[in-house]
C-alpha positions in Angstrom: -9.0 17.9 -40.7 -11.2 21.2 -41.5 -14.2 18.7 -40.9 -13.0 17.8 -38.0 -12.0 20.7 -36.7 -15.6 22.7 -37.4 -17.3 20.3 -35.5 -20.7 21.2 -35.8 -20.6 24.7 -36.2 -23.7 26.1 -37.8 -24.3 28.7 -40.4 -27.1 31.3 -40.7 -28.4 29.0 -43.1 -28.6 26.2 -40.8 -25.9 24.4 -42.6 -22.9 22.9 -41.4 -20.2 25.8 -41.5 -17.6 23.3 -43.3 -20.1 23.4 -46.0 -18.5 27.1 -46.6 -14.9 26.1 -47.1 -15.5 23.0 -49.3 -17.8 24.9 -51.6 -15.3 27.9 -51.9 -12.6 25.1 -53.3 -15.6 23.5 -55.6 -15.2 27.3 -57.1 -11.4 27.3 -57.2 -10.9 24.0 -58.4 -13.1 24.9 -61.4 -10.7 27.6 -62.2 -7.7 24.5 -62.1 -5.9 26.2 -59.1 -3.3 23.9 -57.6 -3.4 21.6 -55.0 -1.9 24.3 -52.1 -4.7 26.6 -52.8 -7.6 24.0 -52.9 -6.2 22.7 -49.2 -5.5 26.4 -47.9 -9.0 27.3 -49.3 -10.5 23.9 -46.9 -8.9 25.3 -44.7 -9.0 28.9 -44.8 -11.4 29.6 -41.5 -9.7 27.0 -38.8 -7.2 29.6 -38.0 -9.5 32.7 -36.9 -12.8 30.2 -36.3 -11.5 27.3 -34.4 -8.1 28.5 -33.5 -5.9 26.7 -34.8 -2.4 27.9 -35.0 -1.0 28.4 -37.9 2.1 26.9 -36.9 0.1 23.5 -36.6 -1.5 23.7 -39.9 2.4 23.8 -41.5 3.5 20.9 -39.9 0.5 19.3 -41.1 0.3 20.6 -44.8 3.4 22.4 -45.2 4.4 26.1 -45.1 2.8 27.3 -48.2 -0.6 25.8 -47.1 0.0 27.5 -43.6 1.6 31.3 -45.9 -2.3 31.0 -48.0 -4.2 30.3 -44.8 -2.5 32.9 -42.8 -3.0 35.6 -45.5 -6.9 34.9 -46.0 -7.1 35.1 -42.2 -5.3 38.3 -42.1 -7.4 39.5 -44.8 -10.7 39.1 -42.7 -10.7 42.9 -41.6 -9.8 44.6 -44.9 -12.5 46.8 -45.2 -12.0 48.4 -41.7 -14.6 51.0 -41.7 -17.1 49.3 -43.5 -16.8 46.3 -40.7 -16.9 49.0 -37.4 -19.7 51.1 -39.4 -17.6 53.9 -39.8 -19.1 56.5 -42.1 -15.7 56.3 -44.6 -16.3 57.5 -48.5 -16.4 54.7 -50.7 -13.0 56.5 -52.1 -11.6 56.2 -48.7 -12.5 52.6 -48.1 -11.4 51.5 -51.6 -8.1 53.5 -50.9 -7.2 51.7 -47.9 -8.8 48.4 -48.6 -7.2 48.3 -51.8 -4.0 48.8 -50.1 -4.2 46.0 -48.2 -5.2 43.3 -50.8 -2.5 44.7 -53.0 0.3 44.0 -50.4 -1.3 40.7 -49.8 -1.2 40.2 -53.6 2.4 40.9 -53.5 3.3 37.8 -51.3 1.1 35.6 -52.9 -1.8 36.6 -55.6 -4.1 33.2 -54.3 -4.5 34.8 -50.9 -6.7 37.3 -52.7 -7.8 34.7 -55.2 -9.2 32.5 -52.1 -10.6 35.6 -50.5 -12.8 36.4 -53.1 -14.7 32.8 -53.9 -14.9 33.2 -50.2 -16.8 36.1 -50.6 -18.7 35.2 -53.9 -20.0 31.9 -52.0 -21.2 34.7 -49.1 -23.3 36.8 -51.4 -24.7 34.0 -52.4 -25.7 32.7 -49.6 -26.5 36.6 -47.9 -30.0 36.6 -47.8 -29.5 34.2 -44.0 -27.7 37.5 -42.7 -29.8 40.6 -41.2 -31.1 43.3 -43.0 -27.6 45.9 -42.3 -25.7 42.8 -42.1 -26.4 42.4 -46.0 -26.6 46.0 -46.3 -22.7 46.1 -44.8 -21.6 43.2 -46.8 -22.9 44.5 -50.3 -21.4 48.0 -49.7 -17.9 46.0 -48.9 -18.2 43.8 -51.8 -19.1 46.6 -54.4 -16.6 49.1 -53.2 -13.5 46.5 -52.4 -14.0 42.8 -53.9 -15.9 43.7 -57.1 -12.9 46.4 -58.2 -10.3 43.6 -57.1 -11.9 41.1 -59.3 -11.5 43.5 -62.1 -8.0 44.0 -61.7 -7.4 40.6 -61.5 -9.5 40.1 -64.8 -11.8 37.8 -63.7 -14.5 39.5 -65.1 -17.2 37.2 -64.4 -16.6 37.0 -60.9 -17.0 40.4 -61.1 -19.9 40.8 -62.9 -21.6 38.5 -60.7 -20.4 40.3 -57.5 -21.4 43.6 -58.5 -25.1 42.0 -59.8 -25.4 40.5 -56.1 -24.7 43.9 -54.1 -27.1 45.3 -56.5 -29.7 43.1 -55.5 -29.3 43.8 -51.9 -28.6 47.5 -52.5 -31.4 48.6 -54.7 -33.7 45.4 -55.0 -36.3 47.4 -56.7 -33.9 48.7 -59.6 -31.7 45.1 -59.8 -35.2 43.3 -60.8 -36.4 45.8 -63.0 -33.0 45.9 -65.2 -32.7 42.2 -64.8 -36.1 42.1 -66.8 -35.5 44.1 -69.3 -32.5 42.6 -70.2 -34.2 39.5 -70.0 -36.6 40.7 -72.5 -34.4 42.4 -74.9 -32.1 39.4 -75.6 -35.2 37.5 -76.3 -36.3 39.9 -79.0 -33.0 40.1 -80.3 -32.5 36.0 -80.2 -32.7 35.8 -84.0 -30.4 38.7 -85.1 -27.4 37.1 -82.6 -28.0 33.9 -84.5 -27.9 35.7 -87.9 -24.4 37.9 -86.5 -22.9 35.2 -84.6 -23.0 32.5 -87.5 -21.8 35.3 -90.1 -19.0 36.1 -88.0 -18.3 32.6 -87.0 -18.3 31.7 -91.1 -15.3 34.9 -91.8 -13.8 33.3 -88.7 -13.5 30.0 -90.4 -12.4 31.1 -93.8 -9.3 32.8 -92.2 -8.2 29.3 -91.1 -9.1 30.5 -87.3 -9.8 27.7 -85.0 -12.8 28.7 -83.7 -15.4 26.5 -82.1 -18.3 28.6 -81.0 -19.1 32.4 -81.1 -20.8 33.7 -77.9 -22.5 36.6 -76.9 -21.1 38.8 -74.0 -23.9 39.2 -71.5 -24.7 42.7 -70.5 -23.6 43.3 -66.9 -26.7 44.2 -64.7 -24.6 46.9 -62.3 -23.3 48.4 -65.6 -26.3 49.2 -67.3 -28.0 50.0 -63.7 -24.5 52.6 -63.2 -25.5 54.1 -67.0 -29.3 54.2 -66.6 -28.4 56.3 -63.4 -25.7 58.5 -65.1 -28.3 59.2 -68.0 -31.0 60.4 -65.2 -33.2 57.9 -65.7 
C-alpha cells in the first residue's frame, strides 16, 4: 500500500522515496518492535506526503496502526523554530520540543521510537540536502532527537546522532577527533585484549554467564564537547 501510494516520488538522492520508510522499519525491526510499529513505520509519510487520511489507513490496518501514523505525522513540526529559522536558544527549542515529544510519548512511546530511525535514516542520507538544509537538520537533531534518544536509553542511536550533526556542524573538528580515536584504540589494541580476557576469566570463576567482554567505544560528540570545555 505505502508502495503504491508513493508512486514514484523521488528523493534528493534520486531514490525512490518509499526506499525511506522501508529502511526506517529495516532499523526497527532489528530492535524486535512488533508488528503495528513496523506497518505504521511503512507507512509513516502517506498521511502528510500523499494524503492519505488517516481514517482510511484504520480501516485498512486498524486503529493502532492509524494512532502510530498519526502521531509521527503530527510530530513533523516539533522543532518549530528550528524549521521557520527562528533564532530560538538551543534551551528554548529543547524546552518546547521536548515538550512535545514527551506528550507524544505519553500516548504511545513508538511514535517517538519511529520518529527517531526516521530521523537516524535522514542523517544518514543528509549530505543530498543543501548546505543550511543540513546545517538546520543537524542543529534539530543535536538539540532535540539526540537528548530524546538519551532518555529513552538508546544510547547508540544516540551516539550515532550526535557523531552525524557533528560532522555536518564542525566537519573539520568531527574528522580530526574521529582520527585520533582511530589511532589511539589501535595503540591500545593489546592492553584491551590483556584487560578484557582478565576480566572476562574473574567473570567466569563467579559462575557469571558471560559470553564476550566488549569495549565501549568513545563517543565522537563527547570527547569533541570535553576537548572544547578543556580549551583546546
Amino acid at each position: 500500500f505505502a508502495r503504491q501510494k508513493h508512486g514514484n516520488q523521488i528523493r534528493k538522492s534520486g531514490e525512490l522515496f518509499y526506499i525511506h520508510p522501508l529502511t526506517v522499519a529495516y532499523y526497527l525491526a532489528d530492535f524486535h518492535l512488533d508488528v503495528q510499529t513496523l506497518v505504521a513505520t511503512l507507512l509513516h509519510d502517506v498521511a502528510e506526503d500523499v494524503s492519505v487520511p488517516i481514517e482510511e489507513i484504520a480501516t485498512r490496518f486498524g486503529d493502532e496502526v492509524a494512532v502510530l501514523v498519526d502521531g509521527v505525522t503530527k510530530l513533523k513540526d516539533v522543532s518549530v523554530g528550528l524549521s521557520k529559522e527562528l533564532q530560538l536558544s538551543r534551551q528554548e527549542i529543547q524546552d518546547v520540543s521536548t515538550q512535545k515529544l514527551f506528550r507524544q510519548m505519553a500516548k504511545d512511546v513508538r511514535v517517538v521510537i519511529i520518529k527517531l530511525f526516521d530521523r537516524l535514516h535522514n542523517m544518514r542520507t543528509i549530505k543530498f540536502m543543501s548546505d543550511e538544509g543540513q546545517r538546520r537538520k543537524a542543529r534539530e537533531t543535536l538539540y532535540v532527537f539526540a537528548p530524546m534518544a538519551n532518555r529513552l536509553g538508546i544510547w547508540d542511536l544516540k551516539s550515532e546522532l550526535e557523531a552525524l550533526s557533528l560532522e555536518v556542524l564542525n566537519n573539520l573538528a568531527y574528522r580530526v577527533v574521529k582520527h585520533n580515536l582511530k589511532r589511539v584504540r589501535a595503540t591500545q589494541q593489546d592492553l584491551y585484549n590483556l584487560v578484557s580476557g582478565q576480566v572476562l576469566s574473574q567473570l567466569l570463576e563467579a559462575n557469571l554467564d558471560v559470553r564476550k567482554v566488549e569495549q565501549e567505544p568513545e563517543n565522537i560528540y563527547t570527547v569533541y564537547r570535553d576537548l572544547k570545555s578543556s580549551g583546546f
